[in-house]
N, C-alpha and C positions, 0 to 999 in steps of 0.2 A: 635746270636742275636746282638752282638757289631759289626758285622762286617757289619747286614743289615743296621744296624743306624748309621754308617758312608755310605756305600752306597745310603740310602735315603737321610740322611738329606743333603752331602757335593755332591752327583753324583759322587763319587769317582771313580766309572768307566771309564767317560768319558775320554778319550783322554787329552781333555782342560784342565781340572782339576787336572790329572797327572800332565800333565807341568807345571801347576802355583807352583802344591806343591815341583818338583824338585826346581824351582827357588827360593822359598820362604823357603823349606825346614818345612813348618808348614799347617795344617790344617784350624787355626783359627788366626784370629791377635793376633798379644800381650797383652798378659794380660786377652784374654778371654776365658772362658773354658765353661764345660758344665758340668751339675750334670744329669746326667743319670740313672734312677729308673727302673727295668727292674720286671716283677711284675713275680708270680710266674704264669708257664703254664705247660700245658701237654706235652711230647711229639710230635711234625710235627705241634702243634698248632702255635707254634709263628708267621709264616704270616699272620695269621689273629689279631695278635695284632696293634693296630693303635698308633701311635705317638700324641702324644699330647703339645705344649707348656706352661708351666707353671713358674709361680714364684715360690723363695724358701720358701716365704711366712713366716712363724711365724716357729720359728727355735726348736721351743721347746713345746713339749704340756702343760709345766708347767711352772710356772711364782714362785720369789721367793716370802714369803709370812709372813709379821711378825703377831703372834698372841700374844694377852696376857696370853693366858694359850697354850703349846705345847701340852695341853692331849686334845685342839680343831682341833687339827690336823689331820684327816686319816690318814695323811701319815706319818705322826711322830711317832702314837701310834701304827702303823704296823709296825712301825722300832723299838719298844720298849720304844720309848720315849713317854713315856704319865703319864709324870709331871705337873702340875701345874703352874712353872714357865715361865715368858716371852721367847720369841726366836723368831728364823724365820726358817719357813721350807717351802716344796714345798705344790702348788696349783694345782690342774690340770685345764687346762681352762674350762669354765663355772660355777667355783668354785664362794659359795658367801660367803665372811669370816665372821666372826663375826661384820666385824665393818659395813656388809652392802654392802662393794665394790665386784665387781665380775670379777673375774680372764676372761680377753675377751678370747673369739675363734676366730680364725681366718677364717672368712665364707667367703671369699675368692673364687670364682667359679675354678681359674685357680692355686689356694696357690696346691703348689709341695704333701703338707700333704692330702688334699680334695681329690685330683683325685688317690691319691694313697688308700685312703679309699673304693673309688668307684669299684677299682680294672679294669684290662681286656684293662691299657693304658702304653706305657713307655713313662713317662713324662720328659721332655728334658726342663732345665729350664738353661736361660745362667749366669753363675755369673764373675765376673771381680775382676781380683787380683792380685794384682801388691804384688812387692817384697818391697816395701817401700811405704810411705807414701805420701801424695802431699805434693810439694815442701811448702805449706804456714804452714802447720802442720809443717814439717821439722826446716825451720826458725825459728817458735814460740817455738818448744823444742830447737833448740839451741841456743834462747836467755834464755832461762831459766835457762838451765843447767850448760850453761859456764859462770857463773856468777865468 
């Protein structure tokens, strides 16, 4: 399956291609990559799975969450914690807390989480990641630091 999704998405086949990647020695520019989801299939099924592009979208289904009492919690009092006392613990999104607010979903049509829900897609979403930071972040910590 990783090897049709290099051959669909980059043509890796091709002749042309070949040669770019001798000369560049890389698939993708600097810095970008790809988060690739391959969903579960049968056996001889995965050419009929389709490619999909999506964003990474909301990184987490749960959002952190302060309550006044931890025993309003689900997920505190499945962990044992179901005291009375203030804290913070996890929400799952569509959550509505005590004070009203509601933990968002990410409804999202192309978010990486949605269509892997959907099931029956490998969704190729592209994310970018340098090894450092931009130079103006950079600057601003090392005016900070070397004080």
């Amino acid at each position: 399956m990783t090897l049709r999704a290099l051959d669909e998405l980059f043509g890796v086949k091709s002749p042309r291609h070949h040669a770019q990647i001798r000369r560049s020695g890389r698939l993708l520019p600097e810095g970008l990559g790809l988060n690739i989801n391959i969903p579960a299939f049968t056996a001889g099924a995965s050419p009929t799975l389709r490619f999909i592009d999506t964003r990474i979208g909301v990184a987490t289904a749960y959002a952190p969450a302060f309550y006044q009492r931890l025993s309003d919690s689900p997920l505190a009092v499945a962990f044992g914690v179901n005291v009375p006392a203030p804290g913070i613990s996890l929400a799952a999104g569509g959550t509505t807390l005590p004070t009203g607010t509601v933990i968002p979903l990410d409804s999202g049509e192309r978010s990486e989480g949605n269509v892997i829900a959907q099931g029956g897609f490998v969704t190729v979403s592209p994310v970018q990641g340098v090894p450092e930071a931009n130079p103006t972040y950079t600057a601003w910590l090392k005016r900070r630091a070397d004080r």
